[in-house]
NUVOKE-296640 format. One record per residue (C-alpha): residue in three letters; x, y, z. Coordinates in Angstrom, 3 decimals, decimal comma, padded with zeros to 6 digits, always signed. Last residue first. Layout:
! NUVOKE-296640
<kolmar ALA	east X	north Y	up Z> $
...
END
This chain:
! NUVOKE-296640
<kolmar UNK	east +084,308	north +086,355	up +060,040> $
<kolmar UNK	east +084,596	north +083,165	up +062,284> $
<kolmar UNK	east +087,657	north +083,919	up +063,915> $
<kolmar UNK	east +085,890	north +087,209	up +065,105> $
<kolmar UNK	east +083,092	north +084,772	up +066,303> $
<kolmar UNK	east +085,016	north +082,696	up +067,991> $
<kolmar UNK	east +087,506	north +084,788	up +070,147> $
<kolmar UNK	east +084,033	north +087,113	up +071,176> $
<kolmar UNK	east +082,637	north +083,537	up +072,658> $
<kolmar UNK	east +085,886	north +082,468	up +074,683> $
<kolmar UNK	east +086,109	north +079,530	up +075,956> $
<kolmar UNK	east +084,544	north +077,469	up +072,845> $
<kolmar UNK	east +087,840	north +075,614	up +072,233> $
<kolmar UNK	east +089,757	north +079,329	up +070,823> $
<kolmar UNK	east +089,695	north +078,712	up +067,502> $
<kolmar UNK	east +086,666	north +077,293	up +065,475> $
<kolmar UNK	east +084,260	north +077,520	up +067,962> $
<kolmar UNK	east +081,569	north +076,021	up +066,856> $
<kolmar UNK	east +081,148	north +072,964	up +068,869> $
<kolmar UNK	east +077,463	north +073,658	up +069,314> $
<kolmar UNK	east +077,541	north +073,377	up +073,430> $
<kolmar UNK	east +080,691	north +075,703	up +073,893> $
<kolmar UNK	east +079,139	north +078,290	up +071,217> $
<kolmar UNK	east +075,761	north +078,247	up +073,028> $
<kolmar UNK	east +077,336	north +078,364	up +076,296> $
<kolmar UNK	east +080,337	north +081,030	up +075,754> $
<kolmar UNK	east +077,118	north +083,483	up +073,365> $
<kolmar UNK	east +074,800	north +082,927	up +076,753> $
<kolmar UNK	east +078,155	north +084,180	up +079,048> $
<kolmar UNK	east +078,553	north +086,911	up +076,650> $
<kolmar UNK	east +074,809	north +088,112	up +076,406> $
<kolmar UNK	east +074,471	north +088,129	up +080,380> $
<kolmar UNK	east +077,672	north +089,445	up +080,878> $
<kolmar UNK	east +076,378	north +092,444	up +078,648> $
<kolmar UNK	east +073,309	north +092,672	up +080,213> $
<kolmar UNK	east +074,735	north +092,829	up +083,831> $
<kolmar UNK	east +077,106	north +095,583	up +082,375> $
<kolmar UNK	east +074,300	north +097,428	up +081,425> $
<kolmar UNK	east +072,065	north +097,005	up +084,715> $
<kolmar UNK	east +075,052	north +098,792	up +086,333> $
<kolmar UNK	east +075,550	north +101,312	up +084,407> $
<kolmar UNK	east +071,931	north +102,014	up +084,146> $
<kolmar UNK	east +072,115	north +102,218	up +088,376> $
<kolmar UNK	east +075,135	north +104,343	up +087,828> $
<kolmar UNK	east +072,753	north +106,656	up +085,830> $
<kolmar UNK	east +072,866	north +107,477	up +081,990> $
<kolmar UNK	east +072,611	north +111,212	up +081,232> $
<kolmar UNK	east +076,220	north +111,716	up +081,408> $
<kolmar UNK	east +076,802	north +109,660	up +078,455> $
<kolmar UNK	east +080,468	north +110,453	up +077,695> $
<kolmar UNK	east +081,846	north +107,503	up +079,124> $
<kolmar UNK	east +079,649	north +105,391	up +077,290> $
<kolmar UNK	east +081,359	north +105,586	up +073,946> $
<kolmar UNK	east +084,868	north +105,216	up +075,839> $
<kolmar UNK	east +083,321	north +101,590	up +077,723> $
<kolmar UNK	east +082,097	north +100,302	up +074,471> $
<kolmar UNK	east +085,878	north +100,910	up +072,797> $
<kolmar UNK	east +086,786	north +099,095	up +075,613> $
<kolmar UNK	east +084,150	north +096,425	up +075,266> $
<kolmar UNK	east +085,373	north +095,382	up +071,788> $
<kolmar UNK	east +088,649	north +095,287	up +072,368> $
<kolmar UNK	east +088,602	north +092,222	up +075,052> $
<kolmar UNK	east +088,596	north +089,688	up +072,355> $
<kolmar UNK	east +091,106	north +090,909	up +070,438> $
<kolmar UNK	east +093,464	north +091,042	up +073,366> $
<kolmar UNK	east +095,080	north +094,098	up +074,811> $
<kolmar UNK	east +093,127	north +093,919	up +078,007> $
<kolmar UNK	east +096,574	north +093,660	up +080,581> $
<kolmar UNK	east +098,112	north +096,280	up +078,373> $
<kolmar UNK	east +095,105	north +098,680	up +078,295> $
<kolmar UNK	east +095,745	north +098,203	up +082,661> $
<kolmar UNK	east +099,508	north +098,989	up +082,416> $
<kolmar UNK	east +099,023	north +101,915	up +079,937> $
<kolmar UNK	east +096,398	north +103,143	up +082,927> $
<kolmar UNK	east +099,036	north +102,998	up +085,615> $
<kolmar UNK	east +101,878	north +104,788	up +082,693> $
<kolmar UNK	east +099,345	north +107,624	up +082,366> $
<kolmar UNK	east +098,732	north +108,145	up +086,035> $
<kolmar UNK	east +102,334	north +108,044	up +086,613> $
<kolmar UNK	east +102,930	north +110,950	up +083,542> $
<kolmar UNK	east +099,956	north +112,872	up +085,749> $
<kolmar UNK	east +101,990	north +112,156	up +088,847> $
<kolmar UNK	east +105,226	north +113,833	up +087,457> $
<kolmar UNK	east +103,230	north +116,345	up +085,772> $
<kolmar UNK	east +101,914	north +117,825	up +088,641> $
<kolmar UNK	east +104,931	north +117,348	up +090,834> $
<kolmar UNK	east +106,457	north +119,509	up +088,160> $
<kolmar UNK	east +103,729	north +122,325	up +088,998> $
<kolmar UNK	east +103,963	north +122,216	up +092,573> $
<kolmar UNK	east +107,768	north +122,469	up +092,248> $
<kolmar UNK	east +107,686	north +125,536	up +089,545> $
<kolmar UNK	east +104,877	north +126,668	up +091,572> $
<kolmar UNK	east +106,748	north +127,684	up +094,893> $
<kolmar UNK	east +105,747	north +125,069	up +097,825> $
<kolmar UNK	east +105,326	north +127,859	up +100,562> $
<kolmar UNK	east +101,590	north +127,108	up +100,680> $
<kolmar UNK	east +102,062	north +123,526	up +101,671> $
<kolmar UNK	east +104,051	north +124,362	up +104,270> $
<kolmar UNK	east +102,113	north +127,236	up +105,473> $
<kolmar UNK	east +098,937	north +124,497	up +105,964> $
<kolmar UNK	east +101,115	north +122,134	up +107,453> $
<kolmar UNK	east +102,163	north +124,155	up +110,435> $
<kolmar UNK	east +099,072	north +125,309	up +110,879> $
<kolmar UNK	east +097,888	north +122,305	up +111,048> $
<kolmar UNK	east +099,950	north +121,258	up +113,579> $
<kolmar UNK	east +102,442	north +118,305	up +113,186> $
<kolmar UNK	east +101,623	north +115,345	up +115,464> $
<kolmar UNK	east +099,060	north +114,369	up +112,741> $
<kolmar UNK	east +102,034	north +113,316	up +110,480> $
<kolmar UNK	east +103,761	north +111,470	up +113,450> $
<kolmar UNK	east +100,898	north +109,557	up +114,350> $
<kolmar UNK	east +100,221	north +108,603	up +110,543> $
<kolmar UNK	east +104,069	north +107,696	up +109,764> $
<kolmar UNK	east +103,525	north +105,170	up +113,007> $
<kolmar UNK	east +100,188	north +103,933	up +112,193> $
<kolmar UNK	east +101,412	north +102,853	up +108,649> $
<kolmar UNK	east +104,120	north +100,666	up +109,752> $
<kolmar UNK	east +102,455	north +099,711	up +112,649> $
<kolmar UNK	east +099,591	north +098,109	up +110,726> $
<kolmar UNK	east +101,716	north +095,667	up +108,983> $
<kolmar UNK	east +102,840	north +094,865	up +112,479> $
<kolmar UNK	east +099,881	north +093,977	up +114,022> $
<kolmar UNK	east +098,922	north +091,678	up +110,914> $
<kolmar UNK	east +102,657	north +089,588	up +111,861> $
<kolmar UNK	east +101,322	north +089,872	up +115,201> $
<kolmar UNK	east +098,319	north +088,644	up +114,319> $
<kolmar UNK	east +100,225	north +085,771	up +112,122> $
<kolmar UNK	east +102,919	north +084,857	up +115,137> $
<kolmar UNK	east +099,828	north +084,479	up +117,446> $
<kolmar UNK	east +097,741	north +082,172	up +115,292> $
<kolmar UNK	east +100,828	north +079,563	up +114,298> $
<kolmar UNK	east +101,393	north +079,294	up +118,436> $
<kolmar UNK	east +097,903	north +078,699	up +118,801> $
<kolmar UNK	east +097,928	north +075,961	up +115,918> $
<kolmar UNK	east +100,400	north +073,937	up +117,600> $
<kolmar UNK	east +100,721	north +070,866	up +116,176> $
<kolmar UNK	east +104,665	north +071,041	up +116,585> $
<kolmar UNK	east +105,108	north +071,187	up +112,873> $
<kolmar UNK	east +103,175	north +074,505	up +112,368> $
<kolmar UNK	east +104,783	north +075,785	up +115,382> $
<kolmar UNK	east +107,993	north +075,172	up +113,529> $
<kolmar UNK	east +106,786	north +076,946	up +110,533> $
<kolmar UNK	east +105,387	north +079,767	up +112,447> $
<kolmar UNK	east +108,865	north +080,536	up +113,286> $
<kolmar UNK	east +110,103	north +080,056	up +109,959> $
<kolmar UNK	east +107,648	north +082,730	up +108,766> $
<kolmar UNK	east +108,189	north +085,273	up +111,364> $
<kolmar UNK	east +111,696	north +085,132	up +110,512> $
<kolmar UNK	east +110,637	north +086,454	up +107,237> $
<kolmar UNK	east +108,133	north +088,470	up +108,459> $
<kolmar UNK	east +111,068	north +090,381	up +109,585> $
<kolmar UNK	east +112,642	north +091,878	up +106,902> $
<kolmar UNK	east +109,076	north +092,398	up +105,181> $
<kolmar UNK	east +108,669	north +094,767	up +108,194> $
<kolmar UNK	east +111,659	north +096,346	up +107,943> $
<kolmar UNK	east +111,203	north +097,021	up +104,170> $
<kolmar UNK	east +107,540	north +098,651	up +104,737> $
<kolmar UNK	east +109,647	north +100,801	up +107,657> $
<kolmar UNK	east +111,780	north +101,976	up +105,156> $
<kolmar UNK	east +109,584	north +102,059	up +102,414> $
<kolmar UNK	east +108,168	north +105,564	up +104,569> $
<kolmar UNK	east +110,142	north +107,476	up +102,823> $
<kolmar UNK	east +108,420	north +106,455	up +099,159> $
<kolmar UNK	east +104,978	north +106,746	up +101,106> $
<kolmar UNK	east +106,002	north +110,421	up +101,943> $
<kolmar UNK	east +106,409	north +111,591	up +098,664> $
<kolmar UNK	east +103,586	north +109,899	up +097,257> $
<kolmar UNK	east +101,839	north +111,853	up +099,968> $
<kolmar UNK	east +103,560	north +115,288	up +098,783> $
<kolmar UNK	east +102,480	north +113,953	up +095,041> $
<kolmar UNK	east +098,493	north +113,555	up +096,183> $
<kolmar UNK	east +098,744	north +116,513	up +098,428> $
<kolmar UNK	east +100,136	north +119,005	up +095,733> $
<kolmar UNK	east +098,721	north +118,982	up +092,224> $
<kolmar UNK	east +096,376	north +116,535	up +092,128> $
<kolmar UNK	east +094,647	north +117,794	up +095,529> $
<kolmar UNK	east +095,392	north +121,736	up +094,886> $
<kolmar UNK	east +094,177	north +121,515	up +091,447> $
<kolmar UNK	east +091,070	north +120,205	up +092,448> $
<kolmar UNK	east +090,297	north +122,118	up +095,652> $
<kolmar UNK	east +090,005	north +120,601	up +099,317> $
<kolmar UNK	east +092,995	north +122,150	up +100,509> $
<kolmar UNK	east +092,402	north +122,794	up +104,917> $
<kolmar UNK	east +095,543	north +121,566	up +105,229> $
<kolmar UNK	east +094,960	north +119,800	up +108,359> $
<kolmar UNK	east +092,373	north +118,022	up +105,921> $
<kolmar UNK	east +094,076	north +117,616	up +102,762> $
<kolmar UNK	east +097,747	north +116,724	up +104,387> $
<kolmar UNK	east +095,761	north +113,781	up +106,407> $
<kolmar UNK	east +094,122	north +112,606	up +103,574> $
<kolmar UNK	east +097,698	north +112,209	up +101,592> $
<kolmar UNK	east +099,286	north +110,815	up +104,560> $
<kolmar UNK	east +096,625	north +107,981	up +104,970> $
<kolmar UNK	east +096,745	north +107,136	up +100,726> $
<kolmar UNK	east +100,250	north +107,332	up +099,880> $
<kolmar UNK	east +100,398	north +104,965	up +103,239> $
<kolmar UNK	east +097,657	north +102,537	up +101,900> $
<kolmar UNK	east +099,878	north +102,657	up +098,504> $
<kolmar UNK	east +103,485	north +102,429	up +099,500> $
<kolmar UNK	east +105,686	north +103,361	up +097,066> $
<kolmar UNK	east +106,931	north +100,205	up +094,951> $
<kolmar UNK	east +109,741	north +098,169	up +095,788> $
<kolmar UNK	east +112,637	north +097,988	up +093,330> $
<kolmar UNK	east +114,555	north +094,324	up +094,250> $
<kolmar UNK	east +113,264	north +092,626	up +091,584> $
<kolmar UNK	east +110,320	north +094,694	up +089,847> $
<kolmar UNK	east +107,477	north +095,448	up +092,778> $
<kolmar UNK	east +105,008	north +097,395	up +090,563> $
<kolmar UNK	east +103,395	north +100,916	up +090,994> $
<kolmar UNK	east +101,365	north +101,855	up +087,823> $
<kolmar UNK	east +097,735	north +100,601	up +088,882> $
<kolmar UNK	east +098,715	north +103,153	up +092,017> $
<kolmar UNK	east +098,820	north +106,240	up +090,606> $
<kolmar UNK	east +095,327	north +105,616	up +088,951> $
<kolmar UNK	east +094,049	north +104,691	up +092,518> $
<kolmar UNK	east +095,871	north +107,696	up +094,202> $
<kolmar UNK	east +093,507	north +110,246	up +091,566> $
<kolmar UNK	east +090,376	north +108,288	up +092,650> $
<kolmar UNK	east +090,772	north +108,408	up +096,387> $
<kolmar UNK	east +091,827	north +112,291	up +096,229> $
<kolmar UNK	east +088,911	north +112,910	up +093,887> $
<kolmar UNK	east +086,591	north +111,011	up +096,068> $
<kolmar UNK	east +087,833	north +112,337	up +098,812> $
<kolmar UNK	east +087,237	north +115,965	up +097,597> $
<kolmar UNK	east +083,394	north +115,145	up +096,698> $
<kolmar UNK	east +083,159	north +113,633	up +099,998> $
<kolmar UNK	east +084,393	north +117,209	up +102,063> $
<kolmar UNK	east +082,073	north +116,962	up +105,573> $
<kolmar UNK	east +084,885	north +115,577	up +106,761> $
<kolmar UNK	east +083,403	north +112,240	up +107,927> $
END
């Protein structure tokens, strides 16, 4: 709607990677994501910044910024969805189902609110304003919020090798790194790959399920087999 897609896409990709790092642990909540992502926009467009380094290196951090302020008003809101709940409890045990359908919408209306609000009040500011803000940030500042989110993309994708580090799963990320570097291979070819793929694993699960096989993993997992095989 900009007119800039190949800078959203950038934006939208670099706040993804960010993001597969936050994590709720105990009581530490996490930056906001969908508000990271709505202030971050908003800085790119009043700020008229719709180069690379200027997106990784200053609006996405600035909006990370701004998403850890606005926790307050994600923490209010999880403050009271909890009395939301036991409300909508005793509806629940009334028979009401109305009442149970109002308290969620508003419970949706205010998860909304909380990033509506910070929005408003970000688009309040001129962009002028924003655009001499963002070039007063001195480079020893830009360039350590640089880093910072580059070490948080690191630790998002860490997360996600983590989640995959299985013997079975190896095989198709070394795939996925020798096809990364295939620029002449469409998204369509992508695609059709990955449908082969599935295709040739779910065929190996069936034929290795319906032998009896499987040596180690109950015929579940067709890669498990075979490497316990050899």
């Amino acid at each position: 709607m900009t007119g800039h897609a190949t800078a959203g896409i950038i934006l939208g990709s670099s706040l993804q990677m960010i993001a597969l790092g936050w994590a709720n642990i105990g009581a530490a909540v996490a930056p906001d994501a969908a508000l990271a992502s709505v202030a971050s926009a908003i800085l790119m467009v009043q700020g008229g910044k719709f180069d690379l380094s200027t997106i990784t290196g200053t609006i996405v951090p600035t909006g990370i910024l701004l998403a850890t302020a606005g926790l307050v008003l994600t923490t209010l809101v999880r403050f009271v969805s909890v009395g939301l709940i036991h409300i909508a409890d005793a509806q629940a045990e009334k028979g009401s189902y109305s009442g149970v359908s109002i308290i969620h919408l508003f419970a949706l209306l205010l998860q909304g609110l909380r990033i509506a609000i910070p929005a408003a009040i970000i688009l309040a500011i001129p962009a002028s304003a924003v655009s001499n803000a963002l070039n007063s940030i001195p480079d020893w500042v830009s360039k350590g919020l640089a880093i910072g989110g580059g070490m948080v993309v690191v630790v998002g994708y860490a997360m996600v090798i983590n989640l995959m580090a299985t013997r079975e799963l190896w095989p198709f990320f070394f795939l996925g790194f020798v096809l990364a570097p295939l620029t002449s291979i469409s998204l369509i070819g992508m695609g059709i790959l990955g449908v082969v793929i599935a295709l040739i694993y779910l065929t190996l699960e069936n034929k290795i399920g319906s032998g009896g096989s499987g040596t180690g993993n109950g015929g579940g997992d067709p890669i498990g087999d075979i490497l316990n095989e050899y």
